[in-house]
Each structure stands twice: as structure tokens, then as C-alpha cells.
N, C-alpha and C positions, 0 to 999 in steps of 0.2 A: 373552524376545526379546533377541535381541544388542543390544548397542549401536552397531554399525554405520550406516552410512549410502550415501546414494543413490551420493554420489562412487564407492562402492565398489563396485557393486552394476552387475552387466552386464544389458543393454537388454530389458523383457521386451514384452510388446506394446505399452505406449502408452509415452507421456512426458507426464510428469505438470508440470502447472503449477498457481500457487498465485500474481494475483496481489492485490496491496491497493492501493485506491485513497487520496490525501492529502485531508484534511480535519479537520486540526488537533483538536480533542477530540475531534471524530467519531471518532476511528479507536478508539473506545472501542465501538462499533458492531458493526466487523469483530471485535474482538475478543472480541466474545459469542460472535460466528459461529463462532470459531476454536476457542472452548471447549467448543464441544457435538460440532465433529469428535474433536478429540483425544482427548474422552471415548469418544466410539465408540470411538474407534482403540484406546482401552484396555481396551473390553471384548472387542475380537475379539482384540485382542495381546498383552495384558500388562499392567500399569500403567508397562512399563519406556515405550510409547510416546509417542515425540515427532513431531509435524507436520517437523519438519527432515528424519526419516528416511523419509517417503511423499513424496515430492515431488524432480522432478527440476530445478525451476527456480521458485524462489522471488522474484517479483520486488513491490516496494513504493516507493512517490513517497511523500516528504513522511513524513507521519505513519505510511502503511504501510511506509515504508522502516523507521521506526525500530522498528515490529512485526517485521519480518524478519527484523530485526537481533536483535531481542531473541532470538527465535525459533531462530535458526541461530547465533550467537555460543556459542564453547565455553567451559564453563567449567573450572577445574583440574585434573576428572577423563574431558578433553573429551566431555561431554556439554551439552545446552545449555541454555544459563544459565536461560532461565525455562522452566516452562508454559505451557500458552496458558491456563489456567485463573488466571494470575497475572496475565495484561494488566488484566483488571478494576482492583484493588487499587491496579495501577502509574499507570495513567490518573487514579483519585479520588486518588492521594496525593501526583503528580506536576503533575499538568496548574494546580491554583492556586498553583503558584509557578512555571510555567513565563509562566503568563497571569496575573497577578497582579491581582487586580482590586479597580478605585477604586468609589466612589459612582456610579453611574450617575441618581441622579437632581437631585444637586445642579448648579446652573446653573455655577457657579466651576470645577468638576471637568471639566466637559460641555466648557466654554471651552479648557480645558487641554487637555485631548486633542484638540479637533481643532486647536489651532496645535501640541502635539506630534507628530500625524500628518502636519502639513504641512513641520515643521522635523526630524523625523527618526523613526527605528521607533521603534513604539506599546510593544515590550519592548526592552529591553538584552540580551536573549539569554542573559545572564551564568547563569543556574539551569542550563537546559539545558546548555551547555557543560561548568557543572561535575561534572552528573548525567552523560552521554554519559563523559567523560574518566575518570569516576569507576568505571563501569559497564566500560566497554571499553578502557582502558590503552592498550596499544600494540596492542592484537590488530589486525590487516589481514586484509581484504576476504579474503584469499586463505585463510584462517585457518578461514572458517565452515563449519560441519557439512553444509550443503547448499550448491546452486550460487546466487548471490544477485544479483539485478538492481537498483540504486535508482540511477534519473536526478538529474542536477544540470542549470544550465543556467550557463554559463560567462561570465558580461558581458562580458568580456575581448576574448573572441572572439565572440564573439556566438552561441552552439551550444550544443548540448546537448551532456552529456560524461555517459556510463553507463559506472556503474564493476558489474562484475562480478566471477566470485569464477574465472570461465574464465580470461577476461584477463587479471587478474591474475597467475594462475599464468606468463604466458608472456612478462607485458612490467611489470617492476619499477615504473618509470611510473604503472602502473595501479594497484597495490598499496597503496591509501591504507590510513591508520587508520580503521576503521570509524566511531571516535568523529567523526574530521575528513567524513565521509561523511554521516553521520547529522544534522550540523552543519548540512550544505550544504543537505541536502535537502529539508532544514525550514526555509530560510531565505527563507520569504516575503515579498515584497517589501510595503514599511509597515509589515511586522512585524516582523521580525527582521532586525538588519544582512548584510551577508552575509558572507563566511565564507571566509580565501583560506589556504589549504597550499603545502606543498614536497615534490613525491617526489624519490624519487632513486633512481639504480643505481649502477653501478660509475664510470661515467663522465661520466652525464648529471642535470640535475634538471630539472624540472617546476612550474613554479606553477599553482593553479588558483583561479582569483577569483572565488566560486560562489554561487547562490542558489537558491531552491526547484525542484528538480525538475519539480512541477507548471506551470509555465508551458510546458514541454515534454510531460509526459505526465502527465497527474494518475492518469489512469487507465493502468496501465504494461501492461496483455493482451498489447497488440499488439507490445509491446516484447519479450516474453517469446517470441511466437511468431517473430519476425524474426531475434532470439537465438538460437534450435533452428533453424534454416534455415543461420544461420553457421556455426557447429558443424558439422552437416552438410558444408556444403562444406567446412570445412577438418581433416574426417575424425576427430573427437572421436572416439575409443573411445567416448564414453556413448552418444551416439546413431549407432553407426555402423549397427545394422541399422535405422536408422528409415528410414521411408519418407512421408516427407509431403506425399506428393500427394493426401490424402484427409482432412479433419480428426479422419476416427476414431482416426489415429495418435496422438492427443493424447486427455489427460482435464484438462479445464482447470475452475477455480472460481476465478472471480473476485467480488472485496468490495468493495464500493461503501462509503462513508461516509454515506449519506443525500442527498439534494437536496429543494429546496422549489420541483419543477415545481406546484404548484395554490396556491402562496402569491402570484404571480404578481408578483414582488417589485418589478420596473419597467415605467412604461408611457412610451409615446412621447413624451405631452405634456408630462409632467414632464421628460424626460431631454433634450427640445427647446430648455431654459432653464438649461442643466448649461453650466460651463468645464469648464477642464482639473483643477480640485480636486477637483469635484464628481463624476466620472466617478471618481476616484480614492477618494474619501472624502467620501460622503454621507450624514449621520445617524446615522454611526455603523456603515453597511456599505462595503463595499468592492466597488464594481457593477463594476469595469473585470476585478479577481480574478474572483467570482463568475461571467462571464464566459466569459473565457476557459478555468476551471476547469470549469466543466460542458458548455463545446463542446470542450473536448480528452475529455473522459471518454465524454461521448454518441457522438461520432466513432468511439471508439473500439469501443466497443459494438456501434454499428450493423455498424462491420465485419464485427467477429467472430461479431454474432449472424446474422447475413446467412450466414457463410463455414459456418456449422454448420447452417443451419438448410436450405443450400440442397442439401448433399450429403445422399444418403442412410443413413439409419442413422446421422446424426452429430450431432444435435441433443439428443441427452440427453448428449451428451461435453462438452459447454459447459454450467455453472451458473452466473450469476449471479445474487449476492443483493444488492438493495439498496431501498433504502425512498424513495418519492420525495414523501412528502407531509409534510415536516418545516416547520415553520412557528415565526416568533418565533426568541426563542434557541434553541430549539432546532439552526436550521440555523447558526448564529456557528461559528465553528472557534477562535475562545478566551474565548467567556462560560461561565470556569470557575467559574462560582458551585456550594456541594454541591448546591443543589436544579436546576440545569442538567444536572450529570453524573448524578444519581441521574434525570435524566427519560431522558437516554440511555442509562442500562443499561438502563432499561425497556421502551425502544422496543427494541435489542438483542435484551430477551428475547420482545417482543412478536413481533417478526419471524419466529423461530422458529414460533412458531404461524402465521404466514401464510400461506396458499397459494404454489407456485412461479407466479412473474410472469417475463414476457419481455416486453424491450420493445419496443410501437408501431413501429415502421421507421416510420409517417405522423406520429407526431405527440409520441414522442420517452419517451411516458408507460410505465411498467410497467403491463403486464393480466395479469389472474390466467389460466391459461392451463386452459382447463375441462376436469374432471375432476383438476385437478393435486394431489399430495401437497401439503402442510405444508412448508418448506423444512428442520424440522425431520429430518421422515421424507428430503427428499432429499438430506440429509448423514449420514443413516444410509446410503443408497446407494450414495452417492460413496465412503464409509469403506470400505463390503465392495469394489469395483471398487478403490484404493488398496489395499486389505490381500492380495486375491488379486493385483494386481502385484506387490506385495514378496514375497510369500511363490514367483511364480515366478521371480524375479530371484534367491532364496536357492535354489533348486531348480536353476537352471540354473549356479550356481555350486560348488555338489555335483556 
């Protein structure tokens, strides 16, 4: 299999999207999911293949940004940096110094962190910064092996700012260092400070004063589909023959990180006797994130599964995989204790065995949808549906 990629490759029936949702360790979750596609990928292709090269629009918030990134980042022989069979290894050898973790049951410690959540972020940031810096140098957005999508949200201005790898090419501005990208993305607020840069072109610069993407799109789908509709109008060569008046034009899979809808984490009457801390930083969770983080994601969801499910013939062109009965640490997005992370590879590979679920529209839950595959079996699916695109996109380029 060449080493080529999507960038190169002219429009064959669908457009393909890929994207991952933020959830701090979780994204160790997606990243099961990702290693049993690319596996397929490499039994129908090659071992040469990479996730970077089936997918025409890669997009990631937060911790799936930094999966994206890893994913689609070139390296020396531009090829790209990891496997998705490597996210595993990356997640258990990175995530406890990214989250660095105290005693959680000493009273003196307990004391400390919540007047250090109340007087500044719970990490310093400082690991990741020099892991991202260390990993991706100066490479820019515009650099990456496929087309890449990861929101920030800008305090400055108060807006969301998505940096892509289209834009980039056409407005210097855009053009960040991945590493400064990946920074921002993941800079959830009580958790991590936030993160400010400088572009520049010939004549102009740029600052951006930036924190977690997730408070704008945790779950980026719909960001990815709104992305192909631009493109469109402003006549991308990639997608000039698409037509998306229909969602069959699209083959989309999106990656949840988990949620804990049956853990049923707050009730009214407690949250009736909450200030302003408490909303923010309660026992140790963070109810005001959690939040907002699972009604930008559901929102998001519902749309797209709505927009697939109501056209005909378009409802197996949408997969999402995601687990929604996470409970305890399990659901924390940095209790990176080994026996935390080794319970999320588990659940990861647990997943795979689980029937396809689509979610409730009434009530927001995943149901196993009857008669359905394994979601193992339906990313064997999705792989052959991706593998015969690419192989017609090389066909029609002969």
C-alpha cells in the first residue's frame, strides 16, 4: 500500500469522517476502538496502513485532539508518528505524570486540593507541555497527513476558534504549532492553566488566549460535518464532486470517551444547598464541567443521529461507539492511578464485545439496537466500506 494520503486522493463516493470525543484519560477508551480499526485496515491493506490515510476529515476536542494529532502528525519519513495500536502504551505511560496523583485518602491532602482547586489549576500543565513540544517541534496544523479539526475556546474573545489543517493552508494566522494546538485543547478549566500563542504571516500576528476546546464541542461530529459543507461552498478540490444533501454522502464514526448516565452523579436536593465553589468543585468532581461536557456531546449526538437515522438508507453511514455506564473513578478524566487506567483498557476492550447501541432521542441512554453486531464486527464493516473507498479514489486516479 503506498504511503499516500487522503489530501491526495480525488473524491470517491462518500467523505469520510473520524471524530473523537474529550475526556481526559478516557480517551484511552477511543483509543482501543481505534486499534482494532487499523488492525482491520491492515488485514485488507497491508500492514503499511495507517487511520490518517482512510479518512477524509479527522476531527478531536481535548484529549481526542491530542489522539488526532498523534495519529495524523508526520514523522521524518512523512509517515505518521504513531499507530493507533500505540495510543494504549502512550495513555498508561503518559497520563500519571500528566495527572500526577496525591493520596486521596489522607485528610491534610483532601484539605489541600480543594483550596488548590479554589486558588488555581489542580496540574501545572508543565509534563504535557513538555511531552506535546517534545513530540511535535515546530510541525503546524497545516503539516498533518490528513485533514484535522480540534476546537479551542478563546477567553479573550469569548468564542470558539477551530484550527484546521484546510485553513490553515490558506490563512497563515491559522497555521499554529500542533504542539501550541494540542496545549490549548486540553486546557480544561480547574485543570490545567490555559495556554496563549502568537501566529504570524508576512505582515500580521495573531494572539490566542485559549482553553479546552470541550466547553465548545466536547463531542466535535457536528463540527466535522459543518467543516465539509464549507469546503463545499468555497469549492475544495476534495470534496468538489460531493453532494450533501443526503447523509449517505458521508461515512462518519464517531468515539465517545465514556459517560456515567446510570451512576446518576447529582440530585436536586443536594445541588439546592451548592454556592458558587460547590458547582465548581464538589468532593472531588467537577459538576459545572461534567455538565456542560455531556450536554455539548448528547446535543451533539442527537443531531447527527437524528440527521442519519431519518434519511433513507443512511443510518448504518453513522457509528457511534460509546459506553455510557461508567461509574466511580472510572468516569474522573485524570484519576490516573495503574489500576484506573488498566480498568479502562478493559472496558475499551470490553466494548468491542458489545452489541451496536444507538442512542434513546427520549432519554438520552444507549440501547442495544436488536439484532445488532458486536461493535467489534461493525468496525470490521466500516474498515471494508473505508478500504473499498480508498482503493476507488486510487482507481480513479489511474
Amino acid at each position: 500500500m503506498a504511503a499516500d494520503h487522503n489530501n491526495n486522493l480525488k473524491p470517491g463516493k462518500k467523505i469520510t469522517v473520524l471524530s473523537i470525543d474529550g475526556g481526559g484519560i478516557r480517551g484511552i477508551i477511543p483509543g482501543i476502538i481505534l486499534a482494532s480499526l487499523e488492525s482491520k485496515l491492515q488485514d485488507l491493506d497491508g500492514p503499511d496502513a495507517r487511520i490518517a490515510y482512510y479518512f477524509d476529515i479527522l476531527a478531536g476536542t481535548s484529549t481526542g485532539g491530542l489522539l488526532t494529532t498523534m495519529l495524523t502528525a508526520p514523522n521524518k519519513d512523512k509517515r505518521p508518528m504513531f499507530q493507533a495500536k500505540d495510543m494504549e502504551n502512550f495513555y498508561l505511560e503518559h497520563c500519571p505524570k500528566i495527572f500526577p496523583q496525591k493520596s486521596r485518602n489522607n485528610f491534610i491532602d483532601s484539605i489541600t486540593n480543594f483550596f488548590g482547586a479554589v486558588l488555581g489549576p489542580k496540574y501545572n500543565g508543565k509534563y504535557l507541555h513538555e511531552l506535546t513540544n517534545q513530540l511535535l517541534g515546530d510541525l503546524t496544523i497545516k503539516e498533518t497527513l490528513a485533514n484535522v479539526i480540534i476546537p479551542a475556546f478563546d477567553i479573550k474573545l469569548l468564542q470558539p476558534v477551530i484550527f484546521s489543517t484546510d485553513d490553515a493552508k490558506v490563512d497563515a494566522l491559522k497555521n499554529a504549532r500542533l504542539a501550541d494546538i494540542c496545549i490549548s485543547t486540553s486546557a480544561a478549566p480547574t485543570f490545567f492553566p490555559p495556554h496563549s500563542f502568537t501566529t504570524k504571516d508576512d505582515q500580521r500576528t495573531r494572539t490566542f488566549e485559549l482553553i479546552d476546546g470541550g466547553v465548545a464541542a466536547s463531542n466535535p461530529t457536528s463540527l466535522a460535518i459543518s467543516h465539509i459543507r464549507k469546503e463545499i461552498l468555497m469549492e475544495n478540490p476534495l470534496f468538489s464532486d460531493a453532494k450533501l444533501t443526503e447523509s449517505k454522502s458521508m461515512l462518519v464514526l464517531s468515539l465517545g470517551t465514556g459517560t456515567s448516565k446510570f451512576e446518576e452523579k447529582y440530585r436536586a436536593a443536594t445541588a439546592s444547598k451548592w454556592g458558587l465553589i460547590n458547582w465548581v468543585f464538589d468532593n472531588g468532581k467537577t459538576p459545572l464541567l461534567d455538565i456542560f461536557s455531556d450536554a455539548s456531546s448528547d446535543l451533539v449526538d442527537f443531531h447527527v443521529s437524528t440527521l442519519f437515522q431519518s434519511l433513507l438508507h443512511s443510518k448504518d453511514y453513522y457509528l457511534r461507539i460509546q459506553v455510557d455506564n461508567l461509574t466511580g473513578d472510572e468516569s474522573s478524566v485524570d484519576i490516573a492511578t495503574k489500576e484506573n487506567l488498566q480498568r479502562l483498557v478493559d472496558i475499551g476492550n470490553e466494548l468491542l464485545e458489545k452489541p451496536v447501541s444507538r442512542v434513546n432521542l427520549d432519554n438520552g441512554r444507549f440501547e442495544t439496537i436488536p439484532g445488532a453486531p458486536t461493535n467489534e464486527a461493525a468496525l470490521a464493516e466500516f474498515a471494508r466500506l473505508l478500504s473499498e473507498e480508498r482503493k476507488l479514489r486510487q482507481i480513479n486516479i489511474n
